[in-house]
C-alpha positions in Angstrom: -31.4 2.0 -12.0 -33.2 -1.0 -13.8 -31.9 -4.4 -13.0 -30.9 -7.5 -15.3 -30.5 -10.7 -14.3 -27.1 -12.5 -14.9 -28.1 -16.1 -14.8 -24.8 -18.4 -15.8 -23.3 -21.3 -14.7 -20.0 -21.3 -13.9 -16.9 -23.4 -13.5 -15.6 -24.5 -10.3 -12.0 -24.3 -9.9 -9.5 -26.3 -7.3 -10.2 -25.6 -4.0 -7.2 -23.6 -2.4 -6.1 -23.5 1.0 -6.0 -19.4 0.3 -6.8 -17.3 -2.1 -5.4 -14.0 -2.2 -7.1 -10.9 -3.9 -4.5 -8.1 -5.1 -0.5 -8.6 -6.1 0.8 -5.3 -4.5 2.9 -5.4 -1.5 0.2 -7.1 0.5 -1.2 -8.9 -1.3 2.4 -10.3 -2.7 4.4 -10.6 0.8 1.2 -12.2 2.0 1.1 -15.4 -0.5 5.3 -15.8 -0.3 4.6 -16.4 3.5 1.7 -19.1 3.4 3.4 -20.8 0.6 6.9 -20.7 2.3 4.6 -22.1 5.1 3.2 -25.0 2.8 -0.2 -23.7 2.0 -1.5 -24.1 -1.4 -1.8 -20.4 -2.6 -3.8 -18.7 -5.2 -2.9 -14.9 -5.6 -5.3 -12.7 -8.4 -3.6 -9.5 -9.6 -5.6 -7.6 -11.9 -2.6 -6.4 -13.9 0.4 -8.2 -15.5 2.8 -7.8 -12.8 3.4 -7.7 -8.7 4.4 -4.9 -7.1 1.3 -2.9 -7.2 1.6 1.1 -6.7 5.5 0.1 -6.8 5.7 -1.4 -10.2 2.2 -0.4 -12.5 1.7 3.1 -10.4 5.3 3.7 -11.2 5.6 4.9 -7.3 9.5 4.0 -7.2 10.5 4.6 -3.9 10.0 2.7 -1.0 9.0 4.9 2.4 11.8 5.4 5.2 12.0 1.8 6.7 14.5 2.3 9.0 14.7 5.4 12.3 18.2 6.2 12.5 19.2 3.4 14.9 17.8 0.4 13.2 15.6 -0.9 10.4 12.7 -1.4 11.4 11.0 -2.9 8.7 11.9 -6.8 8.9 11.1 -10.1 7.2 10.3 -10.9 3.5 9.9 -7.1 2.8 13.7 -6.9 4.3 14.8 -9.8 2.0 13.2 -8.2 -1.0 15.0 -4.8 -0.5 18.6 -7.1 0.0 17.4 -8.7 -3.3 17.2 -5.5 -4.6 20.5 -4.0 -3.6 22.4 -7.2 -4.7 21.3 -7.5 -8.0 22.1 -3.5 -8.7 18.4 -2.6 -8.5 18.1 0.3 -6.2 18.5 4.1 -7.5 22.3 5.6 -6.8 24.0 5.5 -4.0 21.9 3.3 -2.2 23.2 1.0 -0.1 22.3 -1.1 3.9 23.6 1.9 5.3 20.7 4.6 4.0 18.1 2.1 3.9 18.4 0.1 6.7 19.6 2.4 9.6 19.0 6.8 8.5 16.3 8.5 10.0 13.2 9.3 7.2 15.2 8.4 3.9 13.3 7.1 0.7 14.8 4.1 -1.0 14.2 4.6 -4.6 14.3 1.2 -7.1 14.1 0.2 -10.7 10.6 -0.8 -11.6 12.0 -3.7 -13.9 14.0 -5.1 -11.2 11.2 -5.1 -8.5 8.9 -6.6 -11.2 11.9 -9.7 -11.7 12.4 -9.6 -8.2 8.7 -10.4 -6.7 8.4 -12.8 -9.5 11.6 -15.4 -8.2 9.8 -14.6 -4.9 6.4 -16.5 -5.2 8.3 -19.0 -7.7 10.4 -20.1 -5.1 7.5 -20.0 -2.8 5.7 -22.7 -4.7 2.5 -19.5 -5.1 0.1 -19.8 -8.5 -0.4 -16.7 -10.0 -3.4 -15.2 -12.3 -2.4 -12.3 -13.7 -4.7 -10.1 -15.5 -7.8 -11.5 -13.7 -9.7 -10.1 -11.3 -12.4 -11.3 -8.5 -16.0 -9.6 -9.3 -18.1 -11.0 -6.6 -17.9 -13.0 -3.2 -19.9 -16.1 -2.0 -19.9 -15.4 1.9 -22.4 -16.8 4.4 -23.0 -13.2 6.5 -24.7 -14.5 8.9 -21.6 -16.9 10.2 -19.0 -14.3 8.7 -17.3 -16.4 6.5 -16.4 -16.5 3.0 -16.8 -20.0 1.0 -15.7 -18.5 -2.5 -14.7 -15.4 -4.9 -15.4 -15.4 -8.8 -12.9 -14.5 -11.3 -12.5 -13.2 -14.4 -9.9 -13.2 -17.5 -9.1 -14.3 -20.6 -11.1 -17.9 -20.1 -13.9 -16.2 -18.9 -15.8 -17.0 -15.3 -14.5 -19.3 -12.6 -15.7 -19.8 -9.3 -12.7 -20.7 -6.7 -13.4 -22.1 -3.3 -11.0 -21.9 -0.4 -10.4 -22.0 3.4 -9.3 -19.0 3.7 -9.1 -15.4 1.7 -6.8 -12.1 2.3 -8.3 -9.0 1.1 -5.4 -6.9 -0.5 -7.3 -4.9 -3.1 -6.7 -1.6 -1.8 -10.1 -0.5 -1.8 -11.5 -3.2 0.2 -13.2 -4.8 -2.8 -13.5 -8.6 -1.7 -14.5 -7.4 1.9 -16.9 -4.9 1.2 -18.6 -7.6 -1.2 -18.9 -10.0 1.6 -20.8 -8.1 3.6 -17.7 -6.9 6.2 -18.3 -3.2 7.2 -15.8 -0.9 6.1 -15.8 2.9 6.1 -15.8 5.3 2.9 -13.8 8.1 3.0 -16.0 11.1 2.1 -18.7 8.8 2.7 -18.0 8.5 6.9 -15.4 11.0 6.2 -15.9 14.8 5.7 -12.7 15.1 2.7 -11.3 12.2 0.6 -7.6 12.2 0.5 -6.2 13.3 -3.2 -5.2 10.7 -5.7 -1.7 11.6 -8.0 -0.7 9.9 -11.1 3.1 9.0 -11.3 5.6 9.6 -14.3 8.8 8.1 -15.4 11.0 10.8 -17.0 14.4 10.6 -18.5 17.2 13.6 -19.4 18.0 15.1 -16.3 21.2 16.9 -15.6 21.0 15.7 -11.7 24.6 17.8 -11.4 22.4 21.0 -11.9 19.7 20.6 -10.3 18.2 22.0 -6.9 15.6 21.1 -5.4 14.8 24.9 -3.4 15.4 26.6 -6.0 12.5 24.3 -8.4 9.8 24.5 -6.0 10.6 28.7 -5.8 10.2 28.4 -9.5 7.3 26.2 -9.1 5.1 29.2 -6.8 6.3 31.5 -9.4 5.1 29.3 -12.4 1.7 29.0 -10.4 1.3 32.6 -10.1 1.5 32.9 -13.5 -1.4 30.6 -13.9 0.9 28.3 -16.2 -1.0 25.1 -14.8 -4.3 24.1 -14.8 -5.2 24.0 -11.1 -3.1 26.4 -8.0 -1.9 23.1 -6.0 0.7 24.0 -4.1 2.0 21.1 -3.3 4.7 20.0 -5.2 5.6 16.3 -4.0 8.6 16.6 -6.8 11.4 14.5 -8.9 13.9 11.8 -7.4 16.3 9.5 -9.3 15.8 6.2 -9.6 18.8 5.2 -11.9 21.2 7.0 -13.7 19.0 8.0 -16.7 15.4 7.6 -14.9 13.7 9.9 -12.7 10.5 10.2 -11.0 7.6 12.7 -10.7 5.4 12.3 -8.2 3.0 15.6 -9.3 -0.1 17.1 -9.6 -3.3 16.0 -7.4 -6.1 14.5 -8.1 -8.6 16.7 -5.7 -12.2 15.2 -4.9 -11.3 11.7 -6.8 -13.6 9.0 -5.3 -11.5 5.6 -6.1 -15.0 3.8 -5.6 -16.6 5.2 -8.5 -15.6 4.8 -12.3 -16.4 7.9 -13.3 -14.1 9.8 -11.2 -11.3 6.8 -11.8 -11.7 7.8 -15.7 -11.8 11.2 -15.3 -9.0 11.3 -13.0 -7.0 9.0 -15.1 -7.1 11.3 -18.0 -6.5 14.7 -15.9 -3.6 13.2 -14.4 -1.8 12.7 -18.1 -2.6 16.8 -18.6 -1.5 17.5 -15.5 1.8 15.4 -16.2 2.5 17.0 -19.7 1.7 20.7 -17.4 4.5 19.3 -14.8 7.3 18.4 -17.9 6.5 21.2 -19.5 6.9 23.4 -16.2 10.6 21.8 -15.9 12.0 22.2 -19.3 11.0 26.2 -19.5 12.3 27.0 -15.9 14.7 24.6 -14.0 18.3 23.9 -14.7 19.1 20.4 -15.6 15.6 19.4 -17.1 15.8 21.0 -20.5 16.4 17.8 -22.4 13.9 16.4 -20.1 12.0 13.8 -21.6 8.4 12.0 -20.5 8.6 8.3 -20.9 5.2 7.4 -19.2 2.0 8.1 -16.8 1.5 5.3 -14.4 -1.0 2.3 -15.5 -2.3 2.6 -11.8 -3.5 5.9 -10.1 -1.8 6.6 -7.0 -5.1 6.2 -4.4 -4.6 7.5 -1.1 -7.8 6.6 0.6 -10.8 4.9 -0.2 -12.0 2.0 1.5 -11.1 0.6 4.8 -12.4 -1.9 7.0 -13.8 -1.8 10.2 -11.6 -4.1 12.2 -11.0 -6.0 15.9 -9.3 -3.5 16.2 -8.4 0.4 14.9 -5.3 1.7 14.8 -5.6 5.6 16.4 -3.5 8.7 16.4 -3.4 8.2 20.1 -1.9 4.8 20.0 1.2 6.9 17.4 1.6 9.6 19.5 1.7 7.6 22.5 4.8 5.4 20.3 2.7 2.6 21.0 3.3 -1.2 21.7 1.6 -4.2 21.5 1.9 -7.7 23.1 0.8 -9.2 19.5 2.4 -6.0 17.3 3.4 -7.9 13.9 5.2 -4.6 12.7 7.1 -1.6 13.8 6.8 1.7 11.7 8.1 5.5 12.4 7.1 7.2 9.3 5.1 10.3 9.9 1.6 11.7 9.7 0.8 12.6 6.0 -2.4 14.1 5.2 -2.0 16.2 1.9 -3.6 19.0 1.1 -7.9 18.2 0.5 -8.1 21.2 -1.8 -6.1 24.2 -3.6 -7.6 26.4 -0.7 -5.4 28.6 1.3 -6.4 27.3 4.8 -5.8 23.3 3.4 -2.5 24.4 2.4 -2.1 26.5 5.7 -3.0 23.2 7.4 -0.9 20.9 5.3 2.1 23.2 5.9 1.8 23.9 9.6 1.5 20.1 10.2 3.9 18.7 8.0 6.7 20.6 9.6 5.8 20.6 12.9 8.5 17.8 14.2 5.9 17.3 17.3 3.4 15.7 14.7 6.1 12.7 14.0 8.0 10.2 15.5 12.0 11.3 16.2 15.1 9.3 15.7 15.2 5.9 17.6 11.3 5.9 17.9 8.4 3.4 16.2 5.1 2.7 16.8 3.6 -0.9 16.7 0.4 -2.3 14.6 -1.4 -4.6 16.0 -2.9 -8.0 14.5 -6.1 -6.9 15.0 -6.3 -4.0 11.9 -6.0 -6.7 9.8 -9.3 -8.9 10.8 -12.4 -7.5 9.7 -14.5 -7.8 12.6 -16.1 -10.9 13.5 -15.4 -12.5 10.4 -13.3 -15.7 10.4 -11.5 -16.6 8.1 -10.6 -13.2 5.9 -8.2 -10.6 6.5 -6.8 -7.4 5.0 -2.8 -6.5 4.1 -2.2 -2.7 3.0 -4.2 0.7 2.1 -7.7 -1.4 3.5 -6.6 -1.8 7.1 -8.2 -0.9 10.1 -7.3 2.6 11.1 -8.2 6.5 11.7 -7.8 8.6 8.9 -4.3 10.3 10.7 -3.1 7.3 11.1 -4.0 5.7 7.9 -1.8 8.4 6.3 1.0 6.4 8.3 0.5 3.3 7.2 -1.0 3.0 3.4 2.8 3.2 2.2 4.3 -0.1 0.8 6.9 -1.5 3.4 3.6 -0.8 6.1 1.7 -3.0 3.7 4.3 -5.7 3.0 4.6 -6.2 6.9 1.0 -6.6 7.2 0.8 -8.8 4.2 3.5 -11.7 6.1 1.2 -11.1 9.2 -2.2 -12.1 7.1 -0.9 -15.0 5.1 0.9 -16.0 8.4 -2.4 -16.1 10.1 -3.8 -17.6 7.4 -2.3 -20.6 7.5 -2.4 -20.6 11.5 -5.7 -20.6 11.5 -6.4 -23.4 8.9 -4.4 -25.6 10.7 -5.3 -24.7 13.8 -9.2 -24.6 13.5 -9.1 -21.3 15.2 -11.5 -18.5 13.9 -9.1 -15.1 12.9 -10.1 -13.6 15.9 -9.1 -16.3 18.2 -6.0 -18.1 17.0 -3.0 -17.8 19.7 -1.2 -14.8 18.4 2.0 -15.7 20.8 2.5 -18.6 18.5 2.5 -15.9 15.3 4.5 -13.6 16.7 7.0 -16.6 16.9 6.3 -17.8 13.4 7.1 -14.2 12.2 10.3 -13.8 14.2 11.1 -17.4 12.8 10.6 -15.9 9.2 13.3 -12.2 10.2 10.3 -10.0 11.3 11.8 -7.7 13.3 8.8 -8.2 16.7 11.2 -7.4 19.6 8.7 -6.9 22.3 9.2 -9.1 25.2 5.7 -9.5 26.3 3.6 -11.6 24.1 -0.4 -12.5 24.5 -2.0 -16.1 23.4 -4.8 -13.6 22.5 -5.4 -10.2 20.6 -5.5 -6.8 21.1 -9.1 -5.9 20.7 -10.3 -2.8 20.6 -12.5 -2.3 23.9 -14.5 0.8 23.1 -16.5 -1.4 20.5 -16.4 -5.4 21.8 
């Protein structure tokens, strides 16, 4: 490809203690904790809203947060949920008990409400907010591993903004990738890339007549027909979110590669067929849904994988299987393995099915697994970290943890650490992760282990 030039001077902004790229869970819970903290905050979010895959990629249901016993899933994510619930926010018939104690139970929410909700948040938490920009390239020294400044874009056009310290909450690893951090690529270091779906809001349904077996038997049938443009046989399906609003999460995305725009266009626009396929598919054949009416396709696609980076340390499936603890853990999770189906191919679906209900692939009642600190450095580098879908782990395990309460508890981890290490002097690598296990508990995280470590878990195959 032939090169131009792009000579331009440039702005530069206030210098922030931390600048944050990406408002989803992450990126969001990460600025409300360095700014409850003190820290002067700047967070970048491409769109016009927080929230992220919860609010503009319409996916309206947060994953099980709690194991049957307790909920596991503490601090500002935990207060955001409350929020939720006490201002009438959550689908029906949600309430503490479901969300915060049964075993694998999805807590759906209004998209509104979570949009209001996030926004008191970084009020109250003194955060500055861009919406509708976006960071398009990184000033890093490589050779020290540090970042000095991003560049941003919007409506006023080019500013460069200096800063202390950066978290990396993109999704696709976007401001650590530009830096020079290495990261891996799925079907890049991978052999499959993880399918992509595009949500819908929907309203009409009879939720009195509907049932759930009987839809996905009329689903395989509908396929068999060839009444849909592809054979995928997985049918994630349709929840309630309020009284008149539903959910569809249907219709995959096979081969997308979130990394290139091509296949982010192209995907955008098969999703919308495949949605008007899906509604279609529910008027003609399941009772309750013929008055069913589309509202909207998600703003966002629904990425699975993409990006991630290579961190102090990698979260494995060994460490899940083996319910896994760690002295500087800075959450607890127990949702399962979930690796959907690469392609329409009888032996993926073959896998996907022998896997996902095979109760030895997945944590039981009264179980969780911890993540460490050290998925969120990249490594070496020393003063940028990663919240969410970017962190540092095996594919299996990824599938775990790209969900949004996962992210939201590595988001209050980052910006914790953060602001520890400005103050401290200490490189992300090296700051005393006893001390921000304490500042976490001190904020509701729920960190119970009994054993901390002044230093962090590294992962010893590569240091």
């Amino acid at each position: 490809m032939n090169k131009y030039r792009l000579v331009r001077d440039i702005d530069i902004d206030t210098t922030y203690d931390l600048v944050i790229a990406g408002g989803g869970p992450g990126g969001t819970m990460a600025a409300i904790a360095a700014g409850r903290l003190g820290a002067k905050v700047l967070l970048i979010e491409g769109t016009g809203c927080l929230g992220g895959m919860g609010t503009s990629g319409l996916v309206t249901a947060f994953d099980p947060m709690a194991n049957g016993e307790e909920m596991l899933v503490g601090g500002i994510m935990r207060e955001a949920v409350y929020r939720l619930y006490e201002q009438g926010e959550l689908g029906p018939g949600q309430c503490p008990e479901r969300f915060a104690k049964r075993y694998m139970r999805w807590t759906p929410f209004r998209v509104e409400g979570y949009k209001r909700v996030l926004d008191e948040m970084v009020i109250e938490a003194g955060v500055e907010v861009r919406f509708f920009t976006r960071m398009i390239d990184v000033d890093a020294d490589t050779s020290a591993k540090r970042v000095n400044g991003v560049v941003v874009h919007n409506i006023e056009g080019y500013r460069y903004v200096p800063a202390h310290a950066f978290i990396d909450a993109t999704g696709d690893a976007i401001l650590s990738d530009l830096a020079g951090a290495e990261c891996r690529e799925a079907g890049r270091d991978t052999p499959h890339i993880m399918p992509a779906t595009m949500a819908s809001l929907l309203a009409g349904v009879d939720w009195t007549r509907y049932n759930r077996e009987q839809c996905h038997a009329m689903y395989q049938e509908a396929l068999d027909r060839g009444e849909f443009e592809q054979y995928d046989r997985h049918l994630v399906g349709l929840s309630p979110v309020g009284d008149d609003v539903s959910y569809l999460n249907g219709g995959h995305l096979f081969n997308l590669n979130a990394l290139r725009c091509r296949d982010l266009t192209e995907g955008a626009m098969l999703g919308r067929r495949l949605a008007k396929e899906m509604v279609g598919f529910y008027r003609r054949n399941v009772p309750g849904c013929e008055k069913m009416e589309h509202v909207t396709t998600a703003s966002l696609l629904g990425i699975r994988e993409s990006r991630r980076i290579v961190g102090a340390y990698e979260l494995k499936e060994d460490d899940y299987f083996a319910r896994r603890h760690f002295p500087d853990q800075i959450g607890l999770f127990n949702k399962f393995i979930d690796i959907h189906p690469y392609d329409t191919s009888d032996q993926e679906w073959d896998r996907f099915q022998q896997e996902h209900h095979n109760p030895k692939l997945r944590l039981g009642e009264g179980e969780s697994f911890g993540i460490p600190y050290g998925v969120l450095v990249p490594q070496g580098w020393k003063n940028l970290w990663v919240a969410g879908r970017c962190a540092s782990a095996d594919v299996r395990v990824h599938g775990v943890i790209r969900v949004q309460p996962a992210a939201a508890m590595m988001g209050q981890a980052a910006g914790t650490a953060a602001v520890q290490s400005i103050r401290s002097g200490q490189p992300a690598e090296d700051i005393d992760t006893e001390k921000l296990i304490q500042t976490l508990r001190e904020h509701g995280a729920n960190l119970p282990q009994s054993d901390l470590s002044s230093t962090m878990t590294r992962d010893l195959v590569r240091s």
